[in-house]
MIDOSE-1310 file (N, C-alpha, C; in nm, 2 decimals, decimal comma, always signed):
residues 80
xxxx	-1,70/-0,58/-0,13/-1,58/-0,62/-0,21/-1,63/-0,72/-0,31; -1,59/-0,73/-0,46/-1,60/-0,82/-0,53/-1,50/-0,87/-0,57; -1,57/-1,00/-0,64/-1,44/-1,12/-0,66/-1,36/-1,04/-0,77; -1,22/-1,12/-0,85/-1,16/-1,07/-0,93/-1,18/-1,21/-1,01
xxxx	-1,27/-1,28/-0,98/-1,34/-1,42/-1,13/-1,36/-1,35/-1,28; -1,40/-1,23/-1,32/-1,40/-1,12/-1,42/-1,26/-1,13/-1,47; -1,17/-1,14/-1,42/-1,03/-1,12/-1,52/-0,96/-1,24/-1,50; -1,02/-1,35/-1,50/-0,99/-1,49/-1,53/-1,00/-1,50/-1,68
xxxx	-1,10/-1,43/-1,78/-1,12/-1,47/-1,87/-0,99/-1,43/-1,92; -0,95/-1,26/-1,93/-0,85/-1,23/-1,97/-0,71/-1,26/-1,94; -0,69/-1,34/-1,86/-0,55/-1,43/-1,85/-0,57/-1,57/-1,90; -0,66/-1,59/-1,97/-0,69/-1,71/-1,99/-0,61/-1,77/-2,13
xxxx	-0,56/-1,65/-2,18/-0,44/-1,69/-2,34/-0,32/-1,65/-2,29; -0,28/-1,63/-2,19/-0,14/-1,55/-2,10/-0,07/-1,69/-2,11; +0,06/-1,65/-2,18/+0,16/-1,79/-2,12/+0,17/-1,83/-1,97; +0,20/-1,92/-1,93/+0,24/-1,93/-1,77/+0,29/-1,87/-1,73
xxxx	+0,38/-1,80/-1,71/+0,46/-1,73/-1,62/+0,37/-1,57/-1,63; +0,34/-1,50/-1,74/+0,27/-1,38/-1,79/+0,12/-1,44/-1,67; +0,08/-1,56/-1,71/-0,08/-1,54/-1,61/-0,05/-1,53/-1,41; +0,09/-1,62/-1,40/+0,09/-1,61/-1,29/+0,11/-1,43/-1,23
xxxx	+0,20/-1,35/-1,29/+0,26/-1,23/-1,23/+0,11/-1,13/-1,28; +0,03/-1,13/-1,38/-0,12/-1,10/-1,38/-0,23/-1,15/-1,27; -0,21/-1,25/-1,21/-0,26/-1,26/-1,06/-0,20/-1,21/-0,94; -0,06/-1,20/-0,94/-0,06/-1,11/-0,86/-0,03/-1,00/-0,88
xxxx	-0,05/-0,96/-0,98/-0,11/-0,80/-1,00/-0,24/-0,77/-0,95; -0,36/-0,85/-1,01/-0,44/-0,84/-0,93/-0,48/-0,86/-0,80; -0,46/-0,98/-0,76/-0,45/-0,96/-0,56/-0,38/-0,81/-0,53; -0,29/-0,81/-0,57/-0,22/-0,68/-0,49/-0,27/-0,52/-0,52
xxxx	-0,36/-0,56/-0,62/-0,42/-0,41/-0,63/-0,53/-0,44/-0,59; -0,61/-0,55/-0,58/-0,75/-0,52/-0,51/-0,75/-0,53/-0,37; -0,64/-0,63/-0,33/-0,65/-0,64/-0,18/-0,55/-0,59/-0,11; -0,47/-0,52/-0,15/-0,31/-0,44/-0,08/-0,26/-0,60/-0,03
xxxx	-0,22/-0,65/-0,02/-0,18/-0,75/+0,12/-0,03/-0,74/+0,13; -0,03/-0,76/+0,29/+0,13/-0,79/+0,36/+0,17/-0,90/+0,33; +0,16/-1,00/+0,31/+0,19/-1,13/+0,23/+0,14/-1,22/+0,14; +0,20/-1,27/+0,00/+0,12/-1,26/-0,12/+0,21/-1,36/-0,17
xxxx	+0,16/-1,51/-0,19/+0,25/-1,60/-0,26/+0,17/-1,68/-0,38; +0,15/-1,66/-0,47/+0,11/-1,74/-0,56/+0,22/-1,87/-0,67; +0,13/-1,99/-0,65/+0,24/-2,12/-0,71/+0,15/-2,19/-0,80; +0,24/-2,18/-0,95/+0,17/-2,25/-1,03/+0,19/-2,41/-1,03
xxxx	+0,08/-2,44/-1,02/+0,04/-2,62/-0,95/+0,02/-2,65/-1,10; +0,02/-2,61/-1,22/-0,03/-2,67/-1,35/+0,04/-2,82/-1,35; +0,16/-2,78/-1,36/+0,19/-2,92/-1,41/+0,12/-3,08/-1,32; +0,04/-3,03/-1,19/-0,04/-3,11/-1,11/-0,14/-3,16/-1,20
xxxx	-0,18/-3,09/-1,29/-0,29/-3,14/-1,34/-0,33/-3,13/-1,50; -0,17/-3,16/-1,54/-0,22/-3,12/-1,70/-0,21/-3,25/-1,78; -0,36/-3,27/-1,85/-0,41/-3,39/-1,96/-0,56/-3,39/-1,84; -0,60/-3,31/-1,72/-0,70/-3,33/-1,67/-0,83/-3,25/-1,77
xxxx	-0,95/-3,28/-1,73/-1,05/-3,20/-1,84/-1,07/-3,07/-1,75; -1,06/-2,99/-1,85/-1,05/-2,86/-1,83/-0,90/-2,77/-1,81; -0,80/-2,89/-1,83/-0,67/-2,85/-1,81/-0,64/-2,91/-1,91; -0,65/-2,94/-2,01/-0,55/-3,03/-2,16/-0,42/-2,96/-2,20
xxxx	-0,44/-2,78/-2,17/-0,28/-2,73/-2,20/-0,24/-2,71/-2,10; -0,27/-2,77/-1,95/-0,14/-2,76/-1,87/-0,14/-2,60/-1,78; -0,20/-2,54/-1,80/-0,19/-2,42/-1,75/-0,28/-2,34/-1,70; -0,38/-2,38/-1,60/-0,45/-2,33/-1,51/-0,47/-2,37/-1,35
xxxx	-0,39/-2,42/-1,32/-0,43/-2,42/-1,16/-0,29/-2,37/-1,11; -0,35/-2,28/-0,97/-0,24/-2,20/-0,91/-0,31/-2,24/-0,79; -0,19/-2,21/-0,64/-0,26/-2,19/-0,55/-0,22/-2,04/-0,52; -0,24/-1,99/-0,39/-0,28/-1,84/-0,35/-0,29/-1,83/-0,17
xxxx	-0,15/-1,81/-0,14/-0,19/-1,74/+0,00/-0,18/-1,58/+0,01; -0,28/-1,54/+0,07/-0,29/-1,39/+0,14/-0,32/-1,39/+0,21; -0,28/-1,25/+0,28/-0,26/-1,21/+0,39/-0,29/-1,08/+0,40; -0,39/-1,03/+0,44/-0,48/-0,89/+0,38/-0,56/-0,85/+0,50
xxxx	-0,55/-0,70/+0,52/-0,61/-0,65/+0,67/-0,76/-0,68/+0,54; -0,78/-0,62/+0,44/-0,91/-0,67/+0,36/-1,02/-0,77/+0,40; -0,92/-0,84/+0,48/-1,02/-0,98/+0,52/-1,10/-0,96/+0,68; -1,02/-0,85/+0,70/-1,04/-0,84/+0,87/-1,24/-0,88/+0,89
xxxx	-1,28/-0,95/+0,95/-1,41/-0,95/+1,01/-1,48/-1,03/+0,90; -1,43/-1,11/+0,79/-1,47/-1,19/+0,71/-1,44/-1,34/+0,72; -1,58/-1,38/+0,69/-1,55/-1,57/+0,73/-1,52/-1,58/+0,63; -1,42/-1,69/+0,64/-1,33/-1,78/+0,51/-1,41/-1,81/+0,40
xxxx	-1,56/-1,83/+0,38/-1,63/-1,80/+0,20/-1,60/-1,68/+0,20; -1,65/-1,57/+0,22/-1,64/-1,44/+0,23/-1,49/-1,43/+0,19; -1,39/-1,44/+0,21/-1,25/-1,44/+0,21/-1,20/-1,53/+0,09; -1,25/-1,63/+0,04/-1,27/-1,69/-0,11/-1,30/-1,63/-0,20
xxxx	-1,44/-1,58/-0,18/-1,49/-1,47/-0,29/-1,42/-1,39/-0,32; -1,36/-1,28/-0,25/-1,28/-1,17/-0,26/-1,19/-1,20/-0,32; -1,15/-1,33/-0,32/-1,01/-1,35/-0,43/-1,05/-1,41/-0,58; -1,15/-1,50/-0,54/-1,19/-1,55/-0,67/-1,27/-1,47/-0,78
């Protein structure tokens, strides 16, 4: 399984709400999962470096038979 880090670049000019529902488009087509919550945390961290416009950090729970028999880096990767 590989990560989905590759289409980070291309949501990288997505307004906020457009990059959040593009992630979970991708979780849900690479990893099918039974439960899939993504929350944009930006406003946690905007004027930080590497956040100046406010709009890159999300967190990400899944819940994916995908993970079955994988240790939690292994289970990082696959999302990142």
């Amino acid at each position: 399984m590989t990560g989905l880090g590759a289409a980070n670049a291309a949501t990288a000019t997505l307004p906020r709400e457009a990059r959040a529902a593009a992630i979970e488009a991708r979780l849900r087509a690479a990893l099918v999962p039974v439960a899939l919550v993504v929350i944009d945390d930006s406003h946690k961290h905007h004027g930080h470096a590497g956040a100046a416009d406010g709009r890159s950090h999300f967190a990400v729970r899944v819940v994916s038979a995908a993970f079955a028999g994988l240790r939690p880096i292994a289970r990082h990767r696959a999302v990142y």
